[in-house]
N, C-alpha and C positions, 0 to 999 in steps of 0.2 A: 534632549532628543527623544523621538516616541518611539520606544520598539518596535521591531520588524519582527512582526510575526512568518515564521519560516515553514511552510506545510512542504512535506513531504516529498514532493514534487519539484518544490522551488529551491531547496536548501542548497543543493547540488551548484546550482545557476549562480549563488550568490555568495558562495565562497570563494577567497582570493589567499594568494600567497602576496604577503607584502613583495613587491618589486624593487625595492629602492636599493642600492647600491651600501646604505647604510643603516638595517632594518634597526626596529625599537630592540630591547634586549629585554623585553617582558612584553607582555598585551595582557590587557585586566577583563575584566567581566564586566566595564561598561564599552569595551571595543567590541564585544560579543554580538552590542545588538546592531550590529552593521559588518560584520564577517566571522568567518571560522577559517582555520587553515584548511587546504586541502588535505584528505584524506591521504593515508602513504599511499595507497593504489592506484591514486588519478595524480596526487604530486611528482610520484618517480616510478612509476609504471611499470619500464621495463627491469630496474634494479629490483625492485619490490616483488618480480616474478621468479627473478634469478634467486633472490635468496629467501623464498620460499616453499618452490622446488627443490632446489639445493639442500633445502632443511639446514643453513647455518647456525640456525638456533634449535635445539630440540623442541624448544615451547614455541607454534607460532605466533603467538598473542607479543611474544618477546620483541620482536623488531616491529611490530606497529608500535609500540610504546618508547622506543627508542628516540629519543630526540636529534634531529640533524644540529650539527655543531654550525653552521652557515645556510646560505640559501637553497632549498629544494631544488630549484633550476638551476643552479651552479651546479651540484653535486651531478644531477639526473647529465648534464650535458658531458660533466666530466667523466661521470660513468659510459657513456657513448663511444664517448672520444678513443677510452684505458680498454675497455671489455674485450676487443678485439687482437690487443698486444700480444705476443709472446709472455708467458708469466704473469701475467693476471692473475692476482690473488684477490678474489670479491671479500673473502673474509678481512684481509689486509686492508682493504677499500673500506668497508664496513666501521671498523674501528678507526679508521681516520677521520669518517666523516659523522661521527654517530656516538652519543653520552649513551652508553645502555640503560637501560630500564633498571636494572640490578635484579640482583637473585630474588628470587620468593622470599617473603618478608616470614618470619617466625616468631611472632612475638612473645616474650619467656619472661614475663613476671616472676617474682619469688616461685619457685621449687616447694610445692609441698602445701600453698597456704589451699585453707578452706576452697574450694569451686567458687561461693559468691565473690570472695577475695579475690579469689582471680579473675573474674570477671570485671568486676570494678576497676581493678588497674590493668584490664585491656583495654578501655573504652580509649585514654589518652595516648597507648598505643598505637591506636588504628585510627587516631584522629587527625584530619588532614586539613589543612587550611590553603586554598589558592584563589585568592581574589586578583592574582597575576600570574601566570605562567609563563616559560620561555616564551621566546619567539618558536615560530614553528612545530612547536609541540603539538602530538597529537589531545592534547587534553583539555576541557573545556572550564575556563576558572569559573569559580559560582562564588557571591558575596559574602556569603557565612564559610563559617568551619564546617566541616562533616565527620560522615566517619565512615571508613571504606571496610568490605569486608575480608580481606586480610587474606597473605598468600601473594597468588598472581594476580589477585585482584585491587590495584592502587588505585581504584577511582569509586564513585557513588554510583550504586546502582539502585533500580529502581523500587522495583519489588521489597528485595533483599530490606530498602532502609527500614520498608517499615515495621519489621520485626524487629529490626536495631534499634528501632526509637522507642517500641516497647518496654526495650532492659535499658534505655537509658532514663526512660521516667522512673522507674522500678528503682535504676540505681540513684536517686535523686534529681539526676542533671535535665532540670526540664528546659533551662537554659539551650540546652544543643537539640531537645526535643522543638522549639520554638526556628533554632538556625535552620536545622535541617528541613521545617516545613516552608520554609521563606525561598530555601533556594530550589524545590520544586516549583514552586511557584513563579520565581524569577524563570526558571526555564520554559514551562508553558509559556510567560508572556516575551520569550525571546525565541524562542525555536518553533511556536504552536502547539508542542507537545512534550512529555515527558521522556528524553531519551532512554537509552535501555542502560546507558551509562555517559558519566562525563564524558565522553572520547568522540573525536572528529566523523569518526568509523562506526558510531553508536548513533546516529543524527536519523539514520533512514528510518528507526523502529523505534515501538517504546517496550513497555514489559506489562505483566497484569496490573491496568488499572488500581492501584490502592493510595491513589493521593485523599477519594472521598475519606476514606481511613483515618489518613494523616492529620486530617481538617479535625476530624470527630474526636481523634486522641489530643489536638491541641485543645478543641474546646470543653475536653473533661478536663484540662489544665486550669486553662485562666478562664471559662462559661463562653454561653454562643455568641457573646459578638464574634469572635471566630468565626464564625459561619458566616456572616456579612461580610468579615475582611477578604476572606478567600473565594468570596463566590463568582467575584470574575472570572477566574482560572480555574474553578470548578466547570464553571459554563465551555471554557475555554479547552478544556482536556475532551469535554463530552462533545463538543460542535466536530474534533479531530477524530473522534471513535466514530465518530456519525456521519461524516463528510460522503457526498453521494447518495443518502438513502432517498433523498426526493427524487433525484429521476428514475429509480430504479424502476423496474417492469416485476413481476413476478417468477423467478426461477431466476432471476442472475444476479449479479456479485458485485462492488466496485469498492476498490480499496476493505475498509475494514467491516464492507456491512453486506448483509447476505436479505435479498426476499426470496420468501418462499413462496410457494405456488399459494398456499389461501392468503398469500397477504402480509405474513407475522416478519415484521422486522428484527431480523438476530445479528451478531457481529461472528465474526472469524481474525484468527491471528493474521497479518498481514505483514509485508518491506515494501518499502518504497523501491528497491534495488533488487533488477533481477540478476547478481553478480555473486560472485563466490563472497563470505564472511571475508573479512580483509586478516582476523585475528584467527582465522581456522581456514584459511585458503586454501590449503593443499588438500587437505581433509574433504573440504567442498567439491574441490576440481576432482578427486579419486572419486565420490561417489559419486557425479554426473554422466561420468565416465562408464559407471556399470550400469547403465541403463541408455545404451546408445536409440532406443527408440524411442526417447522424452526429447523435448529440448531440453539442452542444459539448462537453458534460463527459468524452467518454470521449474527442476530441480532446486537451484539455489534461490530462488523466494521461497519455495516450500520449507528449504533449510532456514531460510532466516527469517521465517514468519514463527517455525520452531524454537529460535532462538526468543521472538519474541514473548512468545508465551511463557517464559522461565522454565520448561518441563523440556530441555535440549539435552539428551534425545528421550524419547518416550515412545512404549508400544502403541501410547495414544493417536501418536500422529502417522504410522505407517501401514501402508494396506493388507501386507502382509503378516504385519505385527513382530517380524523379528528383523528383516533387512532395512534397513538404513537409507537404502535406494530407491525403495517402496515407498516414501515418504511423501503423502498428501494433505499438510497442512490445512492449504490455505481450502482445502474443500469441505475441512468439518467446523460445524459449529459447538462452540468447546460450551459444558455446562459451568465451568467455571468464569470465562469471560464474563459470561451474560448475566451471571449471579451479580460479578462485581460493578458492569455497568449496571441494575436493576440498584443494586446501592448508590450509585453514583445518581442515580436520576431523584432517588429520594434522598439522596443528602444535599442537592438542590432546591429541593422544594423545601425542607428543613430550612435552608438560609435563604432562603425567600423570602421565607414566614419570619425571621428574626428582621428584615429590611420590611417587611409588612408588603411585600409583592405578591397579591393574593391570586393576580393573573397569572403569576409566575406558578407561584405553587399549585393551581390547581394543572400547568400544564405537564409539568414534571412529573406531579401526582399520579395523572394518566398516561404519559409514557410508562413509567412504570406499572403500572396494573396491566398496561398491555400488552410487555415483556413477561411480568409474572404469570400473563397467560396462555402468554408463547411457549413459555418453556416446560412450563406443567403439559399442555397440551404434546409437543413436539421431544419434550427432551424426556418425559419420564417414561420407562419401560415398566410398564403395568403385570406383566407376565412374571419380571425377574424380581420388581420390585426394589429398583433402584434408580438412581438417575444418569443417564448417558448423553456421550455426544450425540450429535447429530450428521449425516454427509447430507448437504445439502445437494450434490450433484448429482449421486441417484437415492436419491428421497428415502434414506432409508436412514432406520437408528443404527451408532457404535452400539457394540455389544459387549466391551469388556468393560466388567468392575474396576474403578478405580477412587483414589482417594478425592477425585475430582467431582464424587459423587457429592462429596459434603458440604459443597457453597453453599446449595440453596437452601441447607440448616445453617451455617456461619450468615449468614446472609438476612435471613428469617424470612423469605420468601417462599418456602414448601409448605406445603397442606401439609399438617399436622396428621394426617394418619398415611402419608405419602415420609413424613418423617421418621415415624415409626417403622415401617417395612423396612427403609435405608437404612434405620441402626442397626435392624437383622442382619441385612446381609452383610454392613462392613462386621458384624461384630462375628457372621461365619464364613466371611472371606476373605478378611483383609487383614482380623488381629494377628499379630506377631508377637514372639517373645521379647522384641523391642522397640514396641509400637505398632504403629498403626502402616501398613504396606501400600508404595503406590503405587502398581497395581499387580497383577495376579502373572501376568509374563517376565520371562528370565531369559534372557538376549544381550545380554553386556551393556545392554544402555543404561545411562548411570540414573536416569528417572523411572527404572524399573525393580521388579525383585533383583538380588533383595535389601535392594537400599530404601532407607528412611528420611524421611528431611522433616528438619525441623517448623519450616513455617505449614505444614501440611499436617505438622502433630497438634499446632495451635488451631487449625481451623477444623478439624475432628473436634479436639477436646471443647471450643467454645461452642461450635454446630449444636454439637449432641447436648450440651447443657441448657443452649437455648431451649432446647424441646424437650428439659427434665429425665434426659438418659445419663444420669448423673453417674451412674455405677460404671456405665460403661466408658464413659467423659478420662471418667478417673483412670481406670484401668487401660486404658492408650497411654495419657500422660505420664501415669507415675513408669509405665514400662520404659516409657522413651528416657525420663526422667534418670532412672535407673542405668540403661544404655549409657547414658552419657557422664554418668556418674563412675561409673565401671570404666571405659577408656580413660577418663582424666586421671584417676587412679594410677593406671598402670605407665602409662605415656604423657603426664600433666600436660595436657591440650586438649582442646573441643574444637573439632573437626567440620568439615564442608555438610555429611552425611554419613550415616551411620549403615554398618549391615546390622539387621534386623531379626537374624536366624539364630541371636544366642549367642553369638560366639561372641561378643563382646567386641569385634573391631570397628574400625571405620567402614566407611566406602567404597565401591570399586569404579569401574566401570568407566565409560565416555573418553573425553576427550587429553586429558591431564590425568596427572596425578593428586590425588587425595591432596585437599589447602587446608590448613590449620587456621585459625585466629578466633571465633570465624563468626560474622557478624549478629546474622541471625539465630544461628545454635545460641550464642550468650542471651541475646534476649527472648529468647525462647524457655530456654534454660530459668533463667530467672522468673520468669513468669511461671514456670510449672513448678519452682522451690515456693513463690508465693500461695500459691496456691495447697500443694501437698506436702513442702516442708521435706521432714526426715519420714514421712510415711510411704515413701517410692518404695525401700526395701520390702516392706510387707506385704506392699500388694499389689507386687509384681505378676506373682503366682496367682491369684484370686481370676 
């Protein structure tokens, strides 16, 4: 059977809850390309509000992931039926008709061994194989094994994997570097695009483009026929980031792509779903709430256009820079999007040129030189001498420094003396005593001061080396290096994110609490021991 390709739009239409009286007790990842279960929000709606208001779990993410023990419409009916009785207990209701998700996963290899040790024997830890999953489960099987990143979080996410597949080439296993690029791939050609995670409730968005990535680190594995195998779904990621720019006019938006008034085609985070997060509902509903003169709906696509960018929450995306409520996503164009489509268009033309499509590659070619000169044009602040978003809605540049400044050195698309200025100022506004900061505001959001993330310390350290700011490369790396060296020490575990001020702890801020395992810190981690070894101690301080 040919897959259905599912855009954004359509996915919703084409999801079913099996009906039958006598459902299958699994569905594989080849039923995928002909349905998904309903999300828990549109499956049982008014249960799903009660116990998320309610707060019967402290974690919301906790009852979307919970699996119904029988049919969704039985339950939702039965729930109709019961809700109104004398002594209704929805909790009691809950645990009859519901396998919980289970606790936060903590994964605890031997006590004590070396950091790279631990890291190696976390990867089968946090390895997850579902080429079947229950029936009605909110979760999406995929053909290969993966590896999720650990905590609350039991499924593959998007972004995140590919700093995982980093420390699992590092850790030998190019084997699951190969799985996990196949079932990206399987997902563009069954959904249209890369979700932001396995789950029903992840279908409407994807996360920062880094499948061209994935492609580039298989084919440092096995050479570029890689690039020919993948470039269907290369094409196929970039046809979804791009959907709409032909009719656009100049000054307006649709779905993921923004024109500007002279012309320049740029993207913006986007959701298909103007609704509350299903896995932070309540959270959604409170902040649409403090801003009675928005609609809520263009409130929660701004929150879940936020989600999609993986910087959930960030001073990036809110107008005011510290409320929550303030939040105008889908109105900026992010310098980091555009950096990574700008890679996507010439890791197209790159497997063109390997299938010898010379039409192809010269078209991609110039897509991209046209982007590259969008964004030098529109996204670099000449004055501050760095690189910024952009609000496309009143035509004006973001002004705050952030680590988002260093794609288009990770990237290698910055003029070289436009690179040079950006090292100045991350290196006198953003260095921290444990790495490199994302960005210069402190507001509780947890993509703010003064947390650190790790895949943000690899695109510093690799940006800047691109363009021979090797001293400074170092000196992010080995700090963070150090950071993370210093908690596993005292707490053996490597964390979600790091605070950055010295003190040597984890993370604060956002939505949950601090997750352990944690997918990307290992391979992050690993890749900065390859690099600098036991030299993080020394020079730290420098």
């Amino acid at each position: 059977m040919r897959p259905i390709a599912l855009t954004s739009l359509s996915f919703v239409a084409l999801m079913c809850v099996a009906c039958s009286s006598q459902p299958p007790a699994t569905w594989s990842y080849a039923d995928a390309q002909g349905r998904a279960n309903l999300p828990p929000d549109q499956a049982y709606p008014e249960l799903f509000e009660a116990v998320q208001r309610g707060q019967v779990f402290t974690d919301q993410k906790h009852f979307v992931d919970a699996l119904p023990n029988r049919d969704p419409a039985r339950i939702r009916a039965d729930y109709l039926a019961q809700r109104g009785r004398d002594g209704f207990d929805i909790k009691a209701f809950v645990k009859d008709n519901f396998i919980e998700s289970g606790a936060a996963e903590s994964p605890a290899p031997r006590p004590g061994a070396p950091i790279k040790e631990h890291i190696d024997n976390l990867w089968p830890v946090l390895s997850r194989s579902y080429s079947q999953v229950p029936a009605y489960s909110s979760l999406l099987p995929l053909p290969q094994p993966y590896v999720v990143p650990g905590g609350r979080f039991r499924e593959m996410y998007y972004w995140d994997s590919y700093f995982t597949m980093l420390g699992l080439e590092q850790s030998g296993d190019k084997a699951q570097v190969r799985q996990m690029t196949d079932n990206f791939a399987y997902m563009i050609d069954t959904y249209g695009h890369i979700p932001n995670g396995n789950r029903t409730y992840y279908l409407s968005r994807s996360q920062p483009p880094f499948f061209a990535y994935m492609v580039e680190l298989q084919a440092r594995i096995e050479g570029d026929q890689a690039y020919g195998r993948y470039l269907p779904q290369l094409q196929k990621e970039y046809a979804y980031w791009m959907e709409g720019a032909q009719a656009l006019k100049p000054g307006d938006a649709a779905r993921h792509v923004v024109k500007l008034a002279d012309g320049s085609v740029l993207n913006r985070y986007w959701d298909a779903s103007p609704t509350p997060r299903q896995e932070s509902w309540l959270q959604d509903v409170s902040t649409a709430e403090q801003v009675p003169e928005r609609p809520k709906e263009e409130v929660w696509r701004d929150l879940r256009a936020g989600a999609e960018s993986g910087w959930d929450f960030s001073s990036r995306w809110l107008d005011d820079g510290q409320n929550l409520a303030s939040i105008r996503t889908t109105a900026i164009v992010p310098v980091d999007l555009n950096s990574l489509i700008y890679h996507l268009e010439h890791t197209i033309a790159k497997a063109c040129e390997t299938v010898q499509n010379m039409a192809c590659v010269q078209a991609y070619g110039r897509r991209a030189e046209l982007r590259q000169r969008a964004i030098e044009k529109h996204l670099w602040n000449a004055d501050k001498g760095f690189y910024v978003d952009y609000d496309w809605q009143r035509n004006q540049q973001r002004q705050g420094l952030t680590a988002a400044t260093l794609f288009p050195l990770y990237t290698g698309l910055a003029a070289v003396e436009h690179a040079n200025r950006t090292a100045d100022a991350v290196r006198d506004g953003l260095l921290r005593p444990g790495g490199i900061a994302t960005t210069q505001a402190s507001n509780g959001q947890q993509w703010d001061e003064p947390n650190g993330w790790a895949p943000l310390q690899w695109v510093a350290v690799e940006g800047l080396e691109r363009y021979q700011h090797t001293a400074l490369a170092q000196q992010i790396g080995s700090r963070f290096l150090q950071q993370v060296e210093n908690l596993y020490g005292k707490e053996n575990k490597l964390v979600e994110k790091y605070d950055l001020s010295g003190r040597g702890d984890g993370g604060g801020g956002g939505e949950y609490e601090l997750q352990d395992g944690f997918g990307w810190t290992n391979g992050v981690t690993l890749m900065l021991l390859g690099k600098y070894g036991e030299t993080s101690q020394s020079l730290v301080g420098k």
